[in-house]
C-alpha positions as CSV (number, residue, x, y, z in Angstrom):
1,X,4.5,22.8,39.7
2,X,6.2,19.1,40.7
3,X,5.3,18.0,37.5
4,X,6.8,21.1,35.5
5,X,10.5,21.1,37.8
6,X,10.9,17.7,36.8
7,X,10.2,18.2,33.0
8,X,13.5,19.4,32.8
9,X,14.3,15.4,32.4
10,X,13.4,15.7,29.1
11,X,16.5,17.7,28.1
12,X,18.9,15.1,29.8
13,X,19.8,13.6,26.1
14,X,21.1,17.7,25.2
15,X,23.1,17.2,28.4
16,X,24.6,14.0,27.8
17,X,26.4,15.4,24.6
18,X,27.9,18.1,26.7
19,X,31.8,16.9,27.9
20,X,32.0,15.9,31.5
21,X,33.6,13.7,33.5
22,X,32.3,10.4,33.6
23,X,31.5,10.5,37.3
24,X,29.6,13.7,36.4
25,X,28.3,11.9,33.5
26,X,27.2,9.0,35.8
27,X,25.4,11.1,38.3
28,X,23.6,12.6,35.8
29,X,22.7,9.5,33.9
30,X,20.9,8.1,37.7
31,X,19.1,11.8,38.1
32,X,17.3,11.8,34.9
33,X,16.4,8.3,35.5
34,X,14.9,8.8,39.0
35,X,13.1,12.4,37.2
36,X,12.1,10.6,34.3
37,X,10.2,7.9,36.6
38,X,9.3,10.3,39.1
39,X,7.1,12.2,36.3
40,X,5.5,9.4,35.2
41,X,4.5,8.5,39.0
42,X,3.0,11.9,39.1
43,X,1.3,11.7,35.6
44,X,-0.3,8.1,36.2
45,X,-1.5,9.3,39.7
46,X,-3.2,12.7,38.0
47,X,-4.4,10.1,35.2
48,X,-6.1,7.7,38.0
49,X,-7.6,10.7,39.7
50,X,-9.6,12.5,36.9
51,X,-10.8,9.3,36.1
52,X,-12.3,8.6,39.8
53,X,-13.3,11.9,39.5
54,X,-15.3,11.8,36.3
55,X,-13.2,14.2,34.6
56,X,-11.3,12.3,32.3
57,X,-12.6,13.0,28.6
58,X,-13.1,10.7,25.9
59,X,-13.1,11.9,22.3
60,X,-14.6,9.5,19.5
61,X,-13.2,10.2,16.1
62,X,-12.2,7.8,13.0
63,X,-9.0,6.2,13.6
64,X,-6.6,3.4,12.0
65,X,-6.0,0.4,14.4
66,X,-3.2,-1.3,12.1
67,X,-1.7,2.3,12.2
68,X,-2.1,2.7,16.0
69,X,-0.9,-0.7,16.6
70,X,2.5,-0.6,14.6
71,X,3.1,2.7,15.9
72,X,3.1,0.8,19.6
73,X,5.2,-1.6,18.7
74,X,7.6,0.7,16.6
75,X,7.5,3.2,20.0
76,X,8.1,0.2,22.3
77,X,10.4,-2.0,20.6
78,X,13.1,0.5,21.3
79,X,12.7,-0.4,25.5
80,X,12.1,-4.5,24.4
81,X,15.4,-4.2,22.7
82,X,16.7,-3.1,26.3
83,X,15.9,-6.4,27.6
84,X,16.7,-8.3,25.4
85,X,13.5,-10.3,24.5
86,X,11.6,-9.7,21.2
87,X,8.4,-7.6,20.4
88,X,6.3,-8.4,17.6
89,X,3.1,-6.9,16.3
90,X,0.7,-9.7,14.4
91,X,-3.0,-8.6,12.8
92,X,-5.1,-11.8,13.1
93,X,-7.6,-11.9,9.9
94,X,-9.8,-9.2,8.4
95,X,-9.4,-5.6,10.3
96,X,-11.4,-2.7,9.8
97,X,-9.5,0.1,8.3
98,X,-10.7,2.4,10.7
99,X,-12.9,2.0,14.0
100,X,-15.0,4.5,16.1
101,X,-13.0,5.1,19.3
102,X,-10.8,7.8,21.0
103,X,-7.1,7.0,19.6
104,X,-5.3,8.8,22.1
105,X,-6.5,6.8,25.0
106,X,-6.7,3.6,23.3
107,X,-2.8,4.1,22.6
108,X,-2.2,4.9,26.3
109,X,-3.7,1.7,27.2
110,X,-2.0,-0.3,25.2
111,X,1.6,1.3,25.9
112,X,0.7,0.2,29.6
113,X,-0.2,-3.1,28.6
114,X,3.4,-3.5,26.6
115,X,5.4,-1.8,28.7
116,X,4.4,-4.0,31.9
117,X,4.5,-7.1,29.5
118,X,8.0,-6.0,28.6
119,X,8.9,-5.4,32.5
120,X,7.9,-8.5,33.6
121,X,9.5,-10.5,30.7
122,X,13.5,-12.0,31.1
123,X,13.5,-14.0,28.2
124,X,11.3,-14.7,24.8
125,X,9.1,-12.1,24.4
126,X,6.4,-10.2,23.9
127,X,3.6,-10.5,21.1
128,X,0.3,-7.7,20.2
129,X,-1.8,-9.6,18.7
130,X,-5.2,-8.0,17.1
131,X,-8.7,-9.5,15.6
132,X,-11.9,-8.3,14.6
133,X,-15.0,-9.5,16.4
134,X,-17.7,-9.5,14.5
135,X,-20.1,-9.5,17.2
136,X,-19.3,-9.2,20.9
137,X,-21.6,-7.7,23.8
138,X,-25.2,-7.9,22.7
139,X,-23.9,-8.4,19.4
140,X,-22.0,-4.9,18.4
141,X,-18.7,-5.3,16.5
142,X,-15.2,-4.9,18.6
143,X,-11.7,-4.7,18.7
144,X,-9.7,-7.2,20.6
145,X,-6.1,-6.4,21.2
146,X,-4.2,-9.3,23.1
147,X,-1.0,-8.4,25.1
148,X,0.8,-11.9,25.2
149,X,4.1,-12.1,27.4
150,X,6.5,-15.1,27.8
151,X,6.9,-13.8,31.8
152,X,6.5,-14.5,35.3
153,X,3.0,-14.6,35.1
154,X,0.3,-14.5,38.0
155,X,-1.1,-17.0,40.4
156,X,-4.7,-17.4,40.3
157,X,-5.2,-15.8,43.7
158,X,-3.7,-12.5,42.5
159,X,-5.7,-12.1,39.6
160,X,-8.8,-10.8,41.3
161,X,-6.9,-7.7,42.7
162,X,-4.5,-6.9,39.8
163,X,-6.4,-3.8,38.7
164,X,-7.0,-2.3,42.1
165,X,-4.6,1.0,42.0
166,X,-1.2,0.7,43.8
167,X,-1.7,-3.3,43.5
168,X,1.0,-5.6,42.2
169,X,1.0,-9.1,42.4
170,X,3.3,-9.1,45.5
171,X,6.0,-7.3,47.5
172,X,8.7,-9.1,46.0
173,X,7.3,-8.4,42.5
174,X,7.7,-4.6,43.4
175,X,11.5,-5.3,44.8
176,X,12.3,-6.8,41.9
177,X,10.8,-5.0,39.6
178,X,9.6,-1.6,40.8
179,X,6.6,0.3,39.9
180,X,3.8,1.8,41.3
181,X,0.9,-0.5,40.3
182,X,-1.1,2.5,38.8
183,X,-0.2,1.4,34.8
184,X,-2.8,-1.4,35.1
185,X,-5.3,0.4,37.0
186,X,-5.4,3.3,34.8
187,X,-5.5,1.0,31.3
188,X,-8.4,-0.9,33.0
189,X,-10.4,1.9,33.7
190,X,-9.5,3.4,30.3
191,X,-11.2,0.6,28.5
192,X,-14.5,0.7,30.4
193,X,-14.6,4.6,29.4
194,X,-14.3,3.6,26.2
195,X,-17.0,1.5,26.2
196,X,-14.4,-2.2,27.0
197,X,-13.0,-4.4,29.1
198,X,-9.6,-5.7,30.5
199,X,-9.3,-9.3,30.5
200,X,-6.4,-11.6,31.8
201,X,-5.1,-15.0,31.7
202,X,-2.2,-16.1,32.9
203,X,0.0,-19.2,34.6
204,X,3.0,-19.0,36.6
205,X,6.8,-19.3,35.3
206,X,4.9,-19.2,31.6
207,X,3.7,-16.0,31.3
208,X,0.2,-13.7,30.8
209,X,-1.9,-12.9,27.9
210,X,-4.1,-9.6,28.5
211,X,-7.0,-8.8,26.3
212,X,-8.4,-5.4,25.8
213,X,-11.5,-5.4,24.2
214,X,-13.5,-2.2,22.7
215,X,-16.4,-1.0,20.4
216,X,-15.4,-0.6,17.1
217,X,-18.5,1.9,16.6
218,X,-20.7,1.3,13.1
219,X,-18.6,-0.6,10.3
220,X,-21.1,-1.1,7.7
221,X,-19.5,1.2,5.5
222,X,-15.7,0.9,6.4
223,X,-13.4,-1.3,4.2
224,X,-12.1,-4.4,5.6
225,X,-8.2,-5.0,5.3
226,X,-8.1,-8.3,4.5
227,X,-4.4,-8.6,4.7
228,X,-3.4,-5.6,8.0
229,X,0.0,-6.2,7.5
230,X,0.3,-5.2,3.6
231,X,-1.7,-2.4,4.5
232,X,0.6,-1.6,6.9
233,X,4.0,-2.0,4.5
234,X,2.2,0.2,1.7
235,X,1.8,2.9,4.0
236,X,5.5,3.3,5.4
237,X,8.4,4.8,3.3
238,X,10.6,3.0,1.2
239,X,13.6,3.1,-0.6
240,X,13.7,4.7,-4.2
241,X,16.9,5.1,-6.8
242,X,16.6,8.2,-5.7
243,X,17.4,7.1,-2.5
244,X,21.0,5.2,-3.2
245,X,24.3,6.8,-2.8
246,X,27.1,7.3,-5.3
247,X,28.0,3.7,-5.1
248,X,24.9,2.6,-4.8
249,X,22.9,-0.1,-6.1
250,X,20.3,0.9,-9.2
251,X,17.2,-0.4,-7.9
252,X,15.3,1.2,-11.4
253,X,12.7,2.8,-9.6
254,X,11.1,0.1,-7.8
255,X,10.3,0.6,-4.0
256,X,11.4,-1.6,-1.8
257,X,11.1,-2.6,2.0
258,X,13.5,-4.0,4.2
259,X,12.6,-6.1,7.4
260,X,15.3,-7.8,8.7
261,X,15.2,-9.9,12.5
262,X,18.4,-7.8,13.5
263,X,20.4,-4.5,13.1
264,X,23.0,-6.6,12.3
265,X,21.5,-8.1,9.4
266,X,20.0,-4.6,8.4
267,X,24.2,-3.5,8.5
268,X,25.1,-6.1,6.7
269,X,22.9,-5.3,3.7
270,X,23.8,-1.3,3.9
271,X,27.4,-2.1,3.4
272,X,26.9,-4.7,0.6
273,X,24.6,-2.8,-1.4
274,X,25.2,0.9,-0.4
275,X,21.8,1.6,0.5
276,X,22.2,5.2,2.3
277,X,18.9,5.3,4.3
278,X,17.9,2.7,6.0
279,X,13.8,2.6,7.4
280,X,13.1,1.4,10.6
281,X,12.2,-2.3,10.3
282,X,8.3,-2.9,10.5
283,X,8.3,-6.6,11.9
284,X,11.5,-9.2,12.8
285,X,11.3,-11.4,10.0
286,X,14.2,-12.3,7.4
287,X,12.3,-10.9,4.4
288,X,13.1,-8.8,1.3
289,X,10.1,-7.6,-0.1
290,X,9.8,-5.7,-3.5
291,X,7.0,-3.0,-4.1
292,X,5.6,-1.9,-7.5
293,X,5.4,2.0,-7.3
């Protein structure tokens, strides 16, 4: 019943359209927040209880982990860009094009793992960075996913109880920063269910690198991607003449992919060449790449 009061958070962006004052329009702003975080106190603490009681499901079904991944980063870039610090998705070698695992809760993991990476970075940034291993526990094939953050990082002392629920690293890390210390918890316990682990390393004033590690299931008749990324461009959409506005420029058919290291830069190429629809960029790297159709 908590959890359904507060979901009226969610229509806080309809509000915010409506004319108020701007105290009104203040207030409002610091309710939602508090509602919005309040819910996700209350959903990581029913999370964390259905997995101590056994009742947490895991559902094993084909799934894309390029797809999966970029969706993350796409997802969390939008809160990275709040603090200022970059997020970049890399694929490390050949990936399976599609692994054995439940999607949902390997997403959920991984947002933890990038949002508290995010949190706890000030400046640089954040990297997901993913491999294939080939063989891993008594010799099966697995996914490794590494979380790398240029943060505060962790003494060696607090490592040990990091994943213990309503743990963080020390009092004035929850001052500064806030939380509950369930978002680790939960992500560790996640990957055991799924058959994984949660690793970390990490060094004071430098920052932490977290691994999650899980089955891939039977790949001997799955594809490998020997280039993720591509894979990755080929399957977002693109520009088209079709696309281009009156002024536009002819681009005679040819698809085309923009991925630019700043909005600026994305701006600047929409007013030069009167592109009218502008994609999402997929990474942050100055590069125009053109796509046979």
């Amino acid at each position: 019943m908590v959890r359904e009061s507060i979901d009226c958070c969610h229509e806080c962006p309809k509000w915010a359209e409506c004319t108020v004052r701007s105290e009104n329009n203040q207030n409002l702003g610091i309710i939602c927040r508090h509602g919005q975080h309040l819910l996700s106190v209350i959903n990581d603490i029913l999370d964390l209880s259905k997995i101590e009681a056994g009742r947490m499901s895991v559902e094993t079904q084909p799934c894309s982990p390029v797809a999966m991944v970029a969706n993350v980063a796409s997802i969390m870039r939008v809160r990275a860009d709040e603090h200022r610090i970059e997020l970049a998705a890399e694929f490390a070698g050949q990936l399976p094009e599609t692994v054995q695992t439940d999607e949902g809760r390997l997403r959920q993991a991984l947002m933890n793992l990038v949002g508290s990476a995010i949190k706890f970075t000030e400046q640089g940034g954040v990297r997901i960075v993913t491999s294939f291993l080939s063989a891993w526990h008594d010799g099966q094939p697995a996914l490794s996913i590494q979380v790398i953050d240029t943060g505060i990082g962790i003494s060696e002392d607090q490592i040990p109880g990091l994943f213990d629920p309503f743990i963080q690293a020390d009092t004035s890390t929850t001052r500064q920063y806030g939380g509950t210390g369930l978002g680790l918890a939960i992500t560790h316990r996640i990957a055991e269910l799924l058959g994984g682990d949660l690793s970390v390393e990490s060094t004071p004033g430098k920052g932490s690198t977290f691994t999650l590690t899980v089955p891939t299931g039977s790949i001997e008749s799955v594809r490998m991607l020997k280039n993720p990324m591509a894979e990755t461009v080929q399957s977002q959409p693109a520009f088209t003449s079709d696309d281009r506005g009156q002024g536009g420029a002819d681009l005679g058919g040819v698809r085309v992919l923009l991925v630019m290291a700043s909005h600026s830069g994305l701006e600047r190429l929409r007013n030069a060449h009167g592109f009218c629809r502008l994609h999402p960029p997929l990474c942050r790297r100055h590069l125009l790449r053109r796509l046979d159709d």
